[in-house]
C-alpha positions as CSV (number, residue, x, y, z in Angstrom):
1,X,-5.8,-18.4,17.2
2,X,-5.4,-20.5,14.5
3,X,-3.7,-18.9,11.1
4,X,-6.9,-19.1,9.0
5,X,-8.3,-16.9,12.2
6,X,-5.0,-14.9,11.8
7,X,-5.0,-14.6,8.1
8,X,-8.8,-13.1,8.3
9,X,-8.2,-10.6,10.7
10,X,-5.1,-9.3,9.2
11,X,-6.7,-9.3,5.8
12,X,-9.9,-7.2,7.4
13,X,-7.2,-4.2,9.1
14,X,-5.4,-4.2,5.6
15,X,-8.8,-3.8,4.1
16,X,-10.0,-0.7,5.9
17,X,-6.9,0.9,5.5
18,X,-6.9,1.0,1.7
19,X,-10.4,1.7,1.4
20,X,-10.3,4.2,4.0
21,X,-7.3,6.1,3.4
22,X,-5.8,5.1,-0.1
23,X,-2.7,3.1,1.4
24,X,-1.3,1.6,4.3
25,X,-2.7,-1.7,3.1
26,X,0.9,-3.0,1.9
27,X,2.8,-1.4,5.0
28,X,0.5,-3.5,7.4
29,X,0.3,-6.7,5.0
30,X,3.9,-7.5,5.1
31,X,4.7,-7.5,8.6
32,X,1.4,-9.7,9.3
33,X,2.9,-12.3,6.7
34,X,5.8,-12.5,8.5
35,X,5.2,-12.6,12.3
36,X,1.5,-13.6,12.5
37,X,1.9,-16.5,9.6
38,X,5.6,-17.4,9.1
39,X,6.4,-16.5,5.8
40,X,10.1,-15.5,4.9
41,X,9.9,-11.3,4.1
42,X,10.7,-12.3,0.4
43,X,7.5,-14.7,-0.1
44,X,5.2,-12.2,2.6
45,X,6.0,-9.3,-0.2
46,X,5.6,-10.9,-2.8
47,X,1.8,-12.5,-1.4
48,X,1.4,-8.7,-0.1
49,X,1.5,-7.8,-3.7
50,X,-1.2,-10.5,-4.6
51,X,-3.2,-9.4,-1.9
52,X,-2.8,-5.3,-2.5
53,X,-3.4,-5.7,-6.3
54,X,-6.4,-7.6,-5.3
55,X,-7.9,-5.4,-2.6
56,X,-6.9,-1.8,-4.3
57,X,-8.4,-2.9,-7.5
58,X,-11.9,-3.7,-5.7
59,X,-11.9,-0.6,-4.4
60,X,-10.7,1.2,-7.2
61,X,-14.2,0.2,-8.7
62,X,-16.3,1.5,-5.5
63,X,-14.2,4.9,-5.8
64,X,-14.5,5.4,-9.9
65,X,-18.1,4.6,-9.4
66,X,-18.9,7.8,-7.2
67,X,-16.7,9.6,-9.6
68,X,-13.6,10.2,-6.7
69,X,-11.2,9.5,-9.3
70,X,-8.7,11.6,-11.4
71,X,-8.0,9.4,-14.2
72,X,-5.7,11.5,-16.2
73,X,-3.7,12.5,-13.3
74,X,-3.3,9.3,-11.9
75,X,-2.2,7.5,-15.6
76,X,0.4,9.6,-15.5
77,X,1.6,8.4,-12.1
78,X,1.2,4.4,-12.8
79,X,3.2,5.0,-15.7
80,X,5.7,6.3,-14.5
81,X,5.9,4.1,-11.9
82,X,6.0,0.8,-14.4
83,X,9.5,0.7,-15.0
84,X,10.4,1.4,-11.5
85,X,7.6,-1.5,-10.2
86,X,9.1,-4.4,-12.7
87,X,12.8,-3.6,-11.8
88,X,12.7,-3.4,-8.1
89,X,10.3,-6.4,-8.5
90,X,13.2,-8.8,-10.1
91,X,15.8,-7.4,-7.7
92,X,13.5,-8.2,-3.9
93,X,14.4,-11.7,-4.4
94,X,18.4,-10.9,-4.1
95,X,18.2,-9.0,-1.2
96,X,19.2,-10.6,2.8
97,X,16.1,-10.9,4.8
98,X,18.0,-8.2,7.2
99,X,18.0,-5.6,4.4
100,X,14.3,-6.4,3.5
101,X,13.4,-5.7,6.8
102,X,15.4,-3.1,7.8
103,X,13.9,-1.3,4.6
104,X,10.5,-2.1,5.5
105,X,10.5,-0.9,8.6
106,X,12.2,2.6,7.5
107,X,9.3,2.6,5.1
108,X,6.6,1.3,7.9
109,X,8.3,4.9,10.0
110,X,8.0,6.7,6.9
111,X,4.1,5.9,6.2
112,X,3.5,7.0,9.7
113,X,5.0,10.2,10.2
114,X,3.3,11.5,6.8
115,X,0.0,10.0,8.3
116,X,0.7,12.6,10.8
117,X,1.7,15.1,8.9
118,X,-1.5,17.7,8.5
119,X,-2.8,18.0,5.1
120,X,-2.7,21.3,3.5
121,X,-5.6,21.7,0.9
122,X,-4.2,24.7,-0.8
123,X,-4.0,24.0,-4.8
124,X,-1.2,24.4,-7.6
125,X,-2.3,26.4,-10.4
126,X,-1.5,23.9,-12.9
127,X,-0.6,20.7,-12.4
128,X,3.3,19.6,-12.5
129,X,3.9,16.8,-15.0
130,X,8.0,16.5,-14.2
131,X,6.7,16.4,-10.1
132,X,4.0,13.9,-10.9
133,X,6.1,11.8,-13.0
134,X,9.3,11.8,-10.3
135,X,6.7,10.9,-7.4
136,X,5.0,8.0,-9.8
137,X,8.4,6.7,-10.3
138,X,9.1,6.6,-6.5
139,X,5.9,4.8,-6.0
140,X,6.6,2.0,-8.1
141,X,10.3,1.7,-6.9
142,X,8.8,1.4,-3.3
143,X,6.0,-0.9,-4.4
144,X,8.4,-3.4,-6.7
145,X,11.1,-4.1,-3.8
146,X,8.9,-4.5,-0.6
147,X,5.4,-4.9,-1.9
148,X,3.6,-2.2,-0.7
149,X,1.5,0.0,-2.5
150,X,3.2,3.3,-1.7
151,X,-0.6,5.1,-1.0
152,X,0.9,6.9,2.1
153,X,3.4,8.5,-0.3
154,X,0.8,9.5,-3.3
155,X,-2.3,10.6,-1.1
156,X,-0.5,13.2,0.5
157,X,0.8,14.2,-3.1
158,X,-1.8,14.1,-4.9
159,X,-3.4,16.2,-2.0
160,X,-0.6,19.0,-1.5
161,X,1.2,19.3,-5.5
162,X,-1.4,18.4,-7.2
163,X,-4.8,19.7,-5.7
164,X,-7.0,17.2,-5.4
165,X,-9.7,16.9,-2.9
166,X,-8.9,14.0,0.0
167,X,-11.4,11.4,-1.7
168,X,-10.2,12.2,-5.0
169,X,-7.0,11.4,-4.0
170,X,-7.5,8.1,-2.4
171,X,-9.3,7.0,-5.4
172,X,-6.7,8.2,-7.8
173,X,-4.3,6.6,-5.7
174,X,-5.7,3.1,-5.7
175,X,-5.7,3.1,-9.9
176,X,-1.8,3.7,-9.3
177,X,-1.4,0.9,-6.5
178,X,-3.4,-1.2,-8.8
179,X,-0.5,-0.7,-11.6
180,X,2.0,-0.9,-9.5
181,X,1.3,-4.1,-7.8
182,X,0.3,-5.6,-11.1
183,X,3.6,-4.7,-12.6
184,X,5.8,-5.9,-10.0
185,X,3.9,-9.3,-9.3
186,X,4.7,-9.5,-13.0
187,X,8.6,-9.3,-12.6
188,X,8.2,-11.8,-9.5
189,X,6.2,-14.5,-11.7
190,X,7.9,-17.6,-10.7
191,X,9.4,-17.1,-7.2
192,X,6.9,-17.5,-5.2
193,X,6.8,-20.9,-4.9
194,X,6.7,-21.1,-1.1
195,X,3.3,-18.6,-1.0
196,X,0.7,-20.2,0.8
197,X,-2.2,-20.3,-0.9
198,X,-4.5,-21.6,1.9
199,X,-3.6,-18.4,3.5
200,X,-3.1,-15.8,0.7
201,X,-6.8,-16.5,-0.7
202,X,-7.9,-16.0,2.9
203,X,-6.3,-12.8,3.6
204,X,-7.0,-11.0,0.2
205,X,-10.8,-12.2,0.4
206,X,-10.7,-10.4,3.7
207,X,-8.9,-7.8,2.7
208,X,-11.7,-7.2,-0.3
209,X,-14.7,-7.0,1.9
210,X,-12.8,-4.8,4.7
211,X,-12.0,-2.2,1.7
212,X,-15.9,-1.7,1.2
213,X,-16.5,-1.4,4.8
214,X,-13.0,1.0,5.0
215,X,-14.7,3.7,2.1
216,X,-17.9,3.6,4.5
217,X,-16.1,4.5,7.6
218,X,-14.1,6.8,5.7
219,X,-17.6,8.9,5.2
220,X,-18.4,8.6,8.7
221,X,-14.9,10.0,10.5
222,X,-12.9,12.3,9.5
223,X,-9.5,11.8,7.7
224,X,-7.3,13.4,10.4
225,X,-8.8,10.6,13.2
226,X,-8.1,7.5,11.0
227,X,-5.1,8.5,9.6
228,X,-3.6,9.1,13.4
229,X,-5.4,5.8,14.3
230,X,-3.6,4.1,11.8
231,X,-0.1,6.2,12.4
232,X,0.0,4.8,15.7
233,X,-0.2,1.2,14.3
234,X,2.3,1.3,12.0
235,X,5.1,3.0,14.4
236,X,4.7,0.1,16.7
237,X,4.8,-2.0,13.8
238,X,7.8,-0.2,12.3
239,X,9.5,-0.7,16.0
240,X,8.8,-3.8,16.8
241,X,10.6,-5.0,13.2
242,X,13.4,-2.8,14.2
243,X,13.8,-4.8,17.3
244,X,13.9,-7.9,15.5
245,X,16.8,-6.5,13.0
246,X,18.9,-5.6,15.3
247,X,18.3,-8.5,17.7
């Protein structure tokens, strides 16, 4: 297949995962960059940004529209992310390729296992401000160094600490990938010479209609299939980077 070929089909998967499940889009992004397209892991998460910001965003819309979003809850959590986002933004370009990936993958295992994690729908009393904030900062941490929109980590809290029904959640989350991504492209404005465009507007405009599509089968299975669905993808993904760090 030819990388335009490449670049749409990636850009679709990444796309149903955000709109489906809230995240997952960055964790899949990246490692398409690099192995499907060629790019180094510093210019694939740094385009991973552009295309997360881009897809989360468009979904962000479809979710606030049908009223799935906590908007207090999840201001709190973008900004406490912002500081995080910008700082680990301007440090990804210092780090070896090894350590990128390495990371990545850790974070690729990490996504998976709380994919298959049941979700407990039991709710706080109140709402934990100090909890939120800590995870928020976390988030954009994770999203600034290795462009991924950390989704995996705030569905399941927004879920389990703070109480929020599963689509509630997702759409909350989206609003603080959104932020986040924003903020660490922001910090990374002027290193990403060597993106490919011809590739990038591809993948994101892929990515954009496979979110839509994502928030429809999200309606149509239940949670607990697509997140195992997805699970299973990103451990092979996480071990076959793995592989290629210590190889």
């Amino acid at each position: 297949m030819t990388p335009l070929v490449l670049a749409l089909a990636a850009g679709a998967v990444v796309g149903l995962s955000l709109g489906a499940l809230g995240g997952g889009g960055g964790v899949l992004a990246v490692p398409a960059l690099v192995y499907l397209l060629g790019f180094t892991p510093a210019a694939a998460t740094t385009a991973a940004l552009v295309i997360v910001a881009v897809t989360a965003a468009t979904a962000l819309y479809a979710h606030a529209r049908d009223g799935d979003l906590a908007w207090r809850t999840g201001a709190l959590f973008a900004s406490a992310g912002v500081a995080p986002a910008f700082l680990a933004g301007a440090a990804a370009e210092r780090l070896p390729a090894a350590v990128l990936t390495g990371a990545f993958a850790a974070v690729a295992t990490l996504a998976a296992l709380r994919m298959l994690r049941p979700s407990t729908a039991a709710a706080p009393a109140r709402i934990r401000p100090g909890g939120v904030a800590a995870a928020g900062a976390g988030l954009g941490a994770v999203t600034g160094l290795l462009g991924v929109g950390g989704g995996f980590l705030a569905v399941p809290a927004l879920v389990n600490a703070v109480g929020l029904r599963m689509r509630q959640a997702v759409g909350t989350s989206l609003l603080v990938i959104t932020v986040n991504s924003l903020v660490a492209l922001t910090a990374r404005t002027g290193t990403g010479g060597d993106l490919r465009w011809e590739l990038v507007a591809p993948f994101a405009g892929a990515a954009t209609l496979g979110a839509w599509d994502g928030k429809r089968l999200a309606a149509r299975l239940s949670g607990a299939r697509l997140r195992k669905i997805f699970a299973v993808l990103l451990l092979a993904v996480a071990a076959f980077m793995f592989a290629d760090v210590i190889v």
